[in-house]
N, C-alpha and C positions, 0 to 999 in steps of 0.2 A: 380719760385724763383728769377729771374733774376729783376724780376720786384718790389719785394721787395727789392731786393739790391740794385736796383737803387734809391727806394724811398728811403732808409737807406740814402744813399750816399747824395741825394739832400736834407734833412732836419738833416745833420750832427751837427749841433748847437741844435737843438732843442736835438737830441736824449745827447748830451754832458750835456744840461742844465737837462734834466730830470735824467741820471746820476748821478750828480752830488748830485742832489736834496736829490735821492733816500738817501745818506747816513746820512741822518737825521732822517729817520724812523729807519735805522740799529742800528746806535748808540744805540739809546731807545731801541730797542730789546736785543741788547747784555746787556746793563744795567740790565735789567727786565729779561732775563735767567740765572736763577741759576747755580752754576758750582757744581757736584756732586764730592765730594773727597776720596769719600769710595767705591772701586771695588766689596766689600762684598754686599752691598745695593743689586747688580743687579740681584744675585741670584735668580733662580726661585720660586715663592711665595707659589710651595707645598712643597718644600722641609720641612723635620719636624723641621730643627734646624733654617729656615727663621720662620715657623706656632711658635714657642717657643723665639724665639725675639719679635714678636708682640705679644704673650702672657704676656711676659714680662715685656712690655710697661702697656697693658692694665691692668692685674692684679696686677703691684708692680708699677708701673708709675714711672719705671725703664727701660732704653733701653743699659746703656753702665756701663764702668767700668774703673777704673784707679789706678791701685799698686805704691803707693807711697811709697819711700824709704827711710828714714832721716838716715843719721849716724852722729856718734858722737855730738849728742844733749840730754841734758838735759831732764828728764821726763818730767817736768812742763813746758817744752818749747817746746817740742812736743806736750804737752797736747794744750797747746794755738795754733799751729800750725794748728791745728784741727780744733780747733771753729773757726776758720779764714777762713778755706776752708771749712764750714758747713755752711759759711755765705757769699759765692760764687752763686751766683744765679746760676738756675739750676744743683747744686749739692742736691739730695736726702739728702743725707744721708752719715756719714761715720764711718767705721766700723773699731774700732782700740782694743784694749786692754785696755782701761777704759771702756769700755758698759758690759764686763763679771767680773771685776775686780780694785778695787781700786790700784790707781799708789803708793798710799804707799805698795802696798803688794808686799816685793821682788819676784822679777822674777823665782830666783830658785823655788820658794813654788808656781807657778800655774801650771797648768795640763802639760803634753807634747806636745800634740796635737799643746794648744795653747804656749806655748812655743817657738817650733819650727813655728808655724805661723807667731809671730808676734816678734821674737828676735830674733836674731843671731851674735855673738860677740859684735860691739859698733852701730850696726843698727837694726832698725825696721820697720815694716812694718807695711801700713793702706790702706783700699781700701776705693776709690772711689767714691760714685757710683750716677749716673748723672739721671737726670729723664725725658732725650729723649736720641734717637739712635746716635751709634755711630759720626754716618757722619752728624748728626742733626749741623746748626748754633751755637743752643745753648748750646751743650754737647763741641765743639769747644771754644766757646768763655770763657766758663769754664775753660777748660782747660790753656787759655793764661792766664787767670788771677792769677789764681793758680802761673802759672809759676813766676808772678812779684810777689806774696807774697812769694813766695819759695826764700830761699840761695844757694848756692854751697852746702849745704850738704842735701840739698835735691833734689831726683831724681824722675819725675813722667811717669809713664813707661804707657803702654798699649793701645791699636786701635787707642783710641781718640785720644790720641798724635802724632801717625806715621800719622792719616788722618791729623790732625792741622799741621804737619811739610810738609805732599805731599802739602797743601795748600800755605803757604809761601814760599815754592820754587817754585811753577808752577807759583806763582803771581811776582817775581821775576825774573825768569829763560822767562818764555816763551817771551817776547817782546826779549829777548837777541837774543833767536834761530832764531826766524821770521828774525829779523835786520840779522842775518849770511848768512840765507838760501835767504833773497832777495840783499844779497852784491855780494855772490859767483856766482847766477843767473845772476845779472848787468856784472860780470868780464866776468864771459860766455859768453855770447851775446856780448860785445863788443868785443870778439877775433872773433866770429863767423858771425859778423853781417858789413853791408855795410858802417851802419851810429851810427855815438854816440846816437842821441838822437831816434832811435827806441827802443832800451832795453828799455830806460825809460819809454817812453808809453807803450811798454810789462807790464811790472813793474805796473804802471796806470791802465790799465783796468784790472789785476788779480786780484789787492788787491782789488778795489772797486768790484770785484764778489766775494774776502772774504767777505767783508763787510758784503755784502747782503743777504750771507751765512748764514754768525755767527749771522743777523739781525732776520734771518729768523725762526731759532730755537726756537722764544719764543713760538711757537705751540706749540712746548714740552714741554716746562714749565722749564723743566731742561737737561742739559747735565754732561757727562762726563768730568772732567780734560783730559783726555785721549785724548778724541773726538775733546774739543777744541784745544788741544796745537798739535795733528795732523792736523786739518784741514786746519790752514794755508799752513802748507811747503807740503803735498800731493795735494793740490790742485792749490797750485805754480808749482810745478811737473808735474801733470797730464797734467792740462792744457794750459802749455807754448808752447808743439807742434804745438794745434790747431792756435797759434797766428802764429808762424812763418809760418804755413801752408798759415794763410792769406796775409801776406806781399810778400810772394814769389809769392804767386798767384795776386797777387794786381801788381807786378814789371813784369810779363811774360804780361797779358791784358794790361797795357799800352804801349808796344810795338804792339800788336795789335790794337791797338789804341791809337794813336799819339793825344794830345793834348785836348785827353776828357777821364780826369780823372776820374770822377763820372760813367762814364758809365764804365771804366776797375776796378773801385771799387765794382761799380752793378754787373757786370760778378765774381771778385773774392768773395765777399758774395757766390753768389747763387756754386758756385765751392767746398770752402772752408765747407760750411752749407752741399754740399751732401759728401762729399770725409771723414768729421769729423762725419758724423751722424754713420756709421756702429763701426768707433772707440770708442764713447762715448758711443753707446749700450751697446757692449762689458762690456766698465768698468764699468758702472753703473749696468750690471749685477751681476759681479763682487761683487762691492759693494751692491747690494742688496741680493746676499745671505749669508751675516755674519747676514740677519734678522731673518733666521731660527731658528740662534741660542736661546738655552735655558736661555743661561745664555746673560742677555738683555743689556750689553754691546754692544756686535753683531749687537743688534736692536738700538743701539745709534748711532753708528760709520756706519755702512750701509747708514741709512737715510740720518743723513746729509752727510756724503761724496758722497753719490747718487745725491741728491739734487745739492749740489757744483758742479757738476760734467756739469749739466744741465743749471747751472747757470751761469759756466765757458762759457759753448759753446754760450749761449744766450749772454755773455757781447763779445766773437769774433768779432760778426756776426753784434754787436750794435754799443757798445761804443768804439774799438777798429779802424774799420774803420772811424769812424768821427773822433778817433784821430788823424789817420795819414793822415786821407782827411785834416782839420784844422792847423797840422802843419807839413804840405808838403814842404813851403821852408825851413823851418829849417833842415826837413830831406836831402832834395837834398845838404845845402848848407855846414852841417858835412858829406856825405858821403867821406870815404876811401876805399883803397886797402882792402881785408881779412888779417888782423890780422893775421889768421893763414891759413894756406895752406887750400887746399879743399884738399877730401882723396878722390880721383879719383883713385890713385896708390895704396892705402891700399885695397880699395873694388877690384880692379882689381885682384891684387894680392889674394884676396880672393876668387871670385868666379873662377879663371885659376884653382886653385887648391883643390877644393871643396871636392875631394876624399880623402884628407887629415884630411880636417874637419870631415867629418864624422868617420874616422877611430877615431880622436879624442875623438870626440862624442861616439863613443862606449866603447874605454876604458877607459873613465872618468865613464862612466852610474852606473857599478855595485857598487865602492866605492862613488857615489854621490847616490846612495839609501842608501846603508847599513850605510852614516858617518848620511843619515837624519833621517834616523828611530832608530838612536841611539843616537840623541844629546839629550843632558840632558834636562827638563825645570823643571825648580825653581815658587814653587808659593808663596813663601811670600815675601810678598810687602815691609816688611822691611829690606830683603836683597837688594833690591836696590838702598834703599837710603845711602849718604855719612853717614860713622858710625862718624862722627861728629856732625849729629843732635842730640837734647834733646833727641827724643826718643828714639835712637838707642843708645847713653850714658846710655841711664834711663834702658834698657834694660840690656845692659852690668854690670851695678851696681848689678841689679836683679840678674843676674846670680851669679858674683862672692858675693855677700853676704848671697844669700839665696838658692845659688842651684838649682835656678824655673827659666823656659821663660813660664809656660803658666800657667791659671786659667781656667777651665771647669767650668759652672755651669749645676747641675743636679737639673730637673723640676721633684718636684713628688707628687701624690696625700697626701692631707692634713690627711686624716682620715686613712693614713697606720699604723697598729699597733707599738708601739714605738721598739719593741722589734726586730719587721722582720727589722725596720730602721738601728736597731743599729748594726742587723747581716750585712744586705747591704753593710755598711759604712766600715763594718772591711772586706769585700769581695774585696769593693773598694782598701782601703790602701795596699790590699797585690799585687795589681796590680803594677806589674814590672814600676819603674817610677813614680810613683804617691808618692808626700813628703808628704802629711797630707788633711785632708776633716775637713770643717767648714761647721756643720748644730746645728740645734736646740740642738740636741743631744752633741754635744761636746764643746757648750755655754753652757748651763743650767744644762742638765744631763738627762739621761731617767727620772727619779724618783721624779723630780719637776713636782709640778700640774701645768697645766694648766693657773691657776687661778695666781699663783706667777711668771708665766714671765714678765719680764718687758716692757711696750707697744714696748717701740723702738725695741727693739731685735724683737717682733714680728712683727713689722710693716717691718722690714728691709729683716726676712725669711721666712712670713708666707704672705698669702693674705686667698680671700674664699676659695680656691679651691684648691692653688700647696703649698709647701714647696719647699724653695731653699735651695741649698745646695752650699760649693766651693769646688774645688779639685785642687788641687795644683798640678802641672807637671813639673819635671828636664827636659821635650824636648822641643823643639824647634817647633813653627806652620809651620806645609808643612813637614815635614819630614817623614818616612817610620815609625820610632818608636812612633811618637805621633799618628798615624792616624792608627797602631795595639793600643796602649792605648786605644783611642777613643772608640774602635770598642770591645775592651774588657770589658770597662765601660760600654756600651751602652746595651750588651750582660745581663749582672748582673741586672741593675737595671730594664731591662723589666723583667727579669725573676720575679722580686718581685713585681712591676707593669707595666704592659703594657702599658700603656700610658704615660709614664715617657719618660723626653727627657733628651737628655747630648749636650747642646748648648754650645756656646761661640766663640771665636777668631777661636782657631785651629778646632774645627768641621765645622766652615763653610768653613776655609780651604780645609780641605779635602773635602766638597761637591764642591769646586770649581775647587778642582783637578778632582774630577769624573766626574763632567757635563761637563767641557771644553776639557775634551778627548772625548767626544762623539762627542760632536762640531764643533769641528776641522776637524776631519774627514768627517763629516756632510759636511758642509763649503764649504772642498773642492771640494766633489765627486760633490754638486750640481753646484758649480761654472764649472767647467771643463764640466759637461754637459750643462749646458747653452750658455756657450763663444763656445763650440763646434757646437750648433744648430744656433746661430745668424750667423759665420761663414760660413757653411753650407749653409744657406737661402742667403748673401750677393755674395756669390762668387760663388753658386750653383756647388759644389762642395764635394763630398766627401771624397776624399784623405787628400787636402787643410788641413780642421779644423784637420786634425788626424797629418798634421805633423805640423802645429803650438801651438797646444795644446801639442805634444811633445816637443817640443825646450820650450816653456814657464818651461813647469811642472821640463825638467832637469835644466833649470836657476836656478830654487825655491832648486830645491834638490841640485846643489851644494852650495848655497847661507847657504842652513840649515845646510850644513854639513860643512862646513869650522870650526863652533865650534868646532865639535866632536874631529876631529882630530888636532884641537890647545887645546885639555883639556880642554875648558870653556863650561859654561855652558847661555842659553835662558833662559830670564823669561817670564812668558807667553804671556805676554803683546809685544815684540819684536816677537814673534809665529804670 
């Protein structure tokens, strides 16, 4: 290895020029990878409420949805309000109270059902519905538009909107956080470092192993918002050590050899390359077991942070030393005093008294398990955005004027007798929480043929094969009492047919709840055996990984439980 780090050292310009280079292929890659903004997407593709989304698509050439709320507007100005967003590319279709009903016919004189669906004091309600998936471009880009044809008095609530507003903040917000997390980095290093301008070549060869990173991912095709807006600051994180690892060791072989730089470069490479290779094992193990997971986020955020991780250690070992081979006098000629003290005294003081620590260490253990395996986590997504966005206003209006945060849709066989439907539907309504069901049935009537529905209605709930239906919910998605609803709906209409699904927002919710508790736990158990056995094999050792793997694992649990016992709660995404 020595002899490649001298070849590193003596061809420093070239390795700088092809560096450099490389960030012209990155660029084009990051352009050309898509950014995924829907967490729902990643679900695993047997689940039945992912299998009844893509049915959805295929059989109604429908994948999303959107509750729109107007108040205090005129009927014939809602009615135009309408054909305006019916004339919204990639909107299907929309389903308001003129398709079952003329707008001259006072409100008091139509049914209940529809009544309470689509009135409620001086607002009303229309859905929707878009003719690809949520997290789709073009169910998004529907939605902005909407939003410039819409006023103040209208509110357009549901997925598509919380995905369209995660979008505009992460495109906004993340270049913010990168700029913080690489300022507080630079302040760092200059308290702890010899010379001003090392930080900034730190700084230099990290980001260009961002680059190459974020460049790299177009094998995927697509990523996570998640993945990208982590990847920078954990891989500025990760792998800052390995850099200072190589300057200290670059600063000791020049003293062992006095006035042949390149060769004390060639010794710290080959130093740096073995002493960092058991460390970035490690995490790269790490990060590849979130790929187990089911739920395929896991399999996003693994990869590339795995990747990065290797990328990091390759630009150390490259670009890093021809930076500071190339700009050696400027280094020497900023070096200062340390900024701040070296902790020669603290670590003293710590290891004299070590019997302390541990005492420490045990009476922290029991309240650092029980505060972790009791902190709360939250899985809806739009509890974490500012309730200042459109959506979370659009939602807030929802609630206070119509009494609902959710819409179920139920998938059911078309040739069900009309009459077990109609029993179904009133089995539904009596379900605790559920404010009204829109299906064929309570548009038209059992008692209408056939023959006299009108195309649209049936284009909008019928295809060859399922009938849709909606169900309106006063809860909230991720909660305790939407995910008994769920699971009560789900209960009823297998019993009338079995192959009937109860899709939507909060049922994939709650599958998101269920697979990522398995996960999780998954995650860990194989992560702590892995980082356990590379330990093991590095240090040939079997005590070693059992008490490093212990000091890690009580980091993690009091880190988890600091929640618990401040009353707040994790969402699972911070997990």
């Amino acid at each position: 290895m020595v002899k490649v780090g001298k070849w590193i050292a003596k061809h420093r310009v070239l390795m700088l020029i092809i560096g450099f280079l490389l960030i012209i292929p990155s660029v084009i890659g990051m352009a050309k990878t898509r950014v995924n903004y829907d967490l729902l997407s990643y679900l695993p593709e047997h689940l039945e409420t992912v299998k009844g989304q893509d049915i959805l698509v295929d059989e109604y050439g429908m994948g999303a949805f959107s509750m729109v709320v107007v108040e205090n507007m005129d009927m014939k100005d809602v009615q135009k309000l309408e054909d305006q967003f019916s004339e919204v590319p990639h909107v299907k279709d929309v389903l308001w109270y003129d398709d079952v009903a003329d707008i001259s016919l006072p409100v008091e004189m139509i049914p209940k059902d529809l009544k309470e669906a689509f009135f409620k004091g001086d607002a009303t309600m229309m859905l929707v519905l878009f003719d690809n998936t949520t997290s789709s471009d073009e169910a998004m880009d529907a939605v902005g538009q909407m939003r410039k044809l819409a006023n103040d008095q209208c509110f357009i609530s549901g997925m598509t909107g919380v995905v369209t507003d995660i979008k505009n903040l992460a495109l906004k917000e993340l270049p913010v956080y990168v700029v913080i997390a690489a300022l507080l980095s630079l302040v760092v290093l200059e308290l702890t470092s010899g010379s001003f301008v090392v930080p900034i070549l730190f700084l230099i060869s990290i980001g260009l192993a961002i680059l190459y990173n974020l460049g790299s991912n177009i094998f995927l095709g697509e990523t996570s918002y998640i993945t990208k807006a982590l990847t920078a600051v954990l891989q500025l994180g990760v792998t800052m050590d390995y850099s200072i690892f190589l300057l200290n060791s670059y600063e000791e072989n020049k003293k062992r050899f006095p006035g042949e730089k390149e060769r004390a470069m060639g010794h710290a490479i080959s130093n740096t390359f073995k002493s960092v290779a058991g460390s970035s094992v490690t995490t790269v193990a790490g990060f590849v077991a979130l790929c187990v997971m089911t739920f395929a986020l896991g399999r996003d955020l693994g990869i590339v942070m795995a990747k990065g991780v290797l990328i990091g250690v390759i630009c150390c070992v490259t670009v890093l030393p021809s930076l500071v081979l190339v700009f050696d006098k400027p280094i020497e000629k900023t070096k200062h005093k340390l900024l701040l003290s070296n902790m020669d005294k603290p670590s003293a003081f710590i290891t004299k008294h070590y019997k302390v620590w541990i005492v420490v260490f045990l009476v922290l253990l029991f309240p650092a398990i029980y505060g972790n395996n009791h902190t709360k986590i939250y899985y809806n997504i739009a509890d974490s955005l500012p309730s200042t966005l459109d959506s979370n206003v659009a939602n807030a209006e929802l609630k206070k004027d119509f009494d609902m945060s959710n819409i179920h849709m139920v998938m059911l066989d078309r040739s069900m007798d009309a009459k077990q439907k109609s029993k179904m539907f009133d089995e539904i309504d009596s379900v605790k929480g559920v404010k009204w069901t829109i299906s064929m049935n309570s548009l038209i009537g059992p008692a209408v043929p056939d023959s006299m529905i009108p195309n649209d209605i049936k284009e909008m709930l019928q295809s060859d094969d399922y009938e849709l239906a909606f169900v309106c919910s006063e809860y909230e998605s991720a909660t305790e009492e939407v995910n008994t609803q769920i699971a009560s709906i789900d209960k009823i209409v297998k019993s009338y047919d079995k192959n009937a699904m109860v899709i939507g927002e909060a049922p994939l919710m709650k599958d998101l709840e269920d697979v990522t508790n398995v996960d999780l736990v998954n995650v860990n158990a194989l992560s702590i055996a892995a980082i356990f056995i590379i330990i093991m094999i590095i240090f040939k050792s079997i005590s070693l990984p059992i008490i490093l793997v212990a000091v890690i694992e009580f980091a993690i649990m009091v880190n988890m439980a600091i929640p618990f016992y401040q009353g707040t709660s994790f969402h699972l995404l911070q997990v």
